[in-house]
Structure formats: structure tokens, C-alpha cells
C-alpha positions in Angstrom: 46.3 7.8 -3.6 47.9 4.5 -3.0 45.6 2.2 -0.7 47.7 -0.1 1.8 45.4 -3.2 1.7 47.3 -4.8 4.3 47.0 -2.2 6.9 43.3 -1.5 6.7 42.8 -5.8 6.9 44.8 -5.3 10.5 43.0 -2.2 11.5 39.5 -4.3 10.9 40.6 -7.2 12.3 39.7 -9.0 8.5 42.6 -11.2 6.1 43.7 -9.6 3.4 41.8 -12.1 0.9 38.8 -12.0 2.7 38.7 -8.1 2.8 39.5 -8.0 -1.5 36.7 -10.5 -1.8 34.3 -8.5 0.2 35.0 -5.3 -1.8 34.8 -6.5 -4.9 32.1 -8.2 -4.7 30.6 -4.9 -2.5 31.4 -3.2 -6.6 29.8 -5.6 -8.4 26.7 -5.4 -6.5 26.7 -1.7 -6.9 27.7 -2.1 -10.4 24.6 -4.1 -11.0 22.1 -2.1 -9.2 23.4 1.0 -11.0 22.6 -1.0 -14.4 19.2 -2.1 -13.4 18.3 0.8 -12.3 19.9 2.4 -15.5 18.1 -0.4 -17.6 14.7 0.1 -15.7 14.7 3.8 -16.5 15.0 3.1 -20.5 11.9 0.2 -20.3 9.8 2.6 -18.1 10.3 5.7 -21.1 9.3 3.7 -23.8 7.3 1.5 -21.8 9.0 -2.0 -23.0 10.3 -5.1 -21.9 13.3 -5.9 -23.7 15.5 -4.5 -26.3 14.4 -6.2 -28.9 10.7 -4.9 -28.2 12.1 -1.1 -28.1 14.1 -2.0 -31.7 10.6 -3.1 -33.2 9.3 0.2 -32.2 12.0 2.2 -33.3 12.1 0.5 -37.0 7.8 1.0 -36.9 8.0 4.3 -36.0 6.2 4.2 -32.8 8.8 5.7 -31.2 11.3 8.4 -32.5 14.5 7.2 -33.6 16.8 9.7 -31.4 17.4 9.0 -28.9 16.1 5.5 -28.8 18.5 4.1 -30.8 21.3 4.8 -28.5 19.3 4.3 -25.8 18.7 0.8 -27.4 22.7 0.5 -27.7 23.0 1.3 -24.0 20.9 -1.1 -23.0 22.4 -4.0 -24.8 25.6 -2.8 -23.1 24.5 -2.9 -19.4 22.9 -6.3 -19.9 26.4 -7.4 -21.2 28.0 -5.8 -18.2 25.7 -6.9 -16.0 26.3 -10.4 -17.5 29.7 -10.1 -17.0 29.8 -8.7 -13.0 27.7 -11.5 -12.1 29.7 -14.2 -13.9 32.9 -12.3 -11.5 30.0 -12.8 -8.4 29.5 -16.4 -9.4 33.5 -16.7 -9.4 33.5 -15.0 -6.2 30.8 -16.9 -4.3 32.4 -20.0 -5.3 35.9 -19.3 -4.2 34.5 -19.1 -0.5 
């Protein structure tokens, strides 16, 4: 489904620009709350801080290797994505 930027901008009375900017920063603040949550649901099962406090219990055995270790992988990833959408919010906040 092809979306007709231009069109919805007129039917909200909002420019173009302004409307893209909105929305995309609308995503990345989903995006980001949708990690954190994510990321708060992995420290809260193997009541940690950080990811390199769940490794250290996954290499003493205080917690069982499967799943941690992806979970431990995951989490590295959604702080590098969550690094990433707010370095595009920074971008986007200063473009104003």
C-alpha cells in the first residue's frame, strides 16, 4: 500500500516535513519503549543490572547458560539500537 504523504499533510492541515519529522520521531519513541521494556524484562528474570553482570553469572554458573546467553546477546543488541534511535532523535530534535 502506497502512502500519499502529501495528501494526508493537506487533509491535517501539517507541511509535509513537519508531518515526516513527527512520525519518525513518533517510531523512534516507540522503538525505544519497546526496547526498554524488552531490556527491563531480561534484568527483572535474572535480577541484574547490566549485561555484563548477567555474563558474570552465566560464566559462574549462577544462572543456566540457555537461554541467558542469547538473552545476554539480545540485550547488547537493543542497547545498540536503542543507541542508535536516539542518536536519529537527537538529529531530529535539532533539525527543528
Amino acid at each position: 500500500m502506497a502512502v500519499d504523504l502529501s495528501a494526508i499533510s493537506r487533509r491535517l492541515d501539517i507541511p509535509p516535513e513537519e508531518l515526516m519529522k513527527k512520525s519518525i520521531l513518533s517510531f523512534v519513541s516507540h522503538e525505544i519503549r519497546q526496547a526498554e521494556w524488552e531490556t527491563s524484562d531480561i534484568k527483572e528474570r535474572y535480577g541484574v543490572s547490566s549485561p555484563a553482570e548477567l555474563e558474570a553469572q552465566i560464566k559462574s554458573h549462577a544462572v543456566h547458560s540457555h537461554p541467558a546467553w542469547e538473552d545476554l546477546i539480545r540485550w547488547e543488541n537493543l542497547e545498540n539500537y536503542v543507541y542508535r534511535l536516539r542518536a536519529i532523535e537527537a538529529e531530529l530534535k535539532l533539525a527543528a
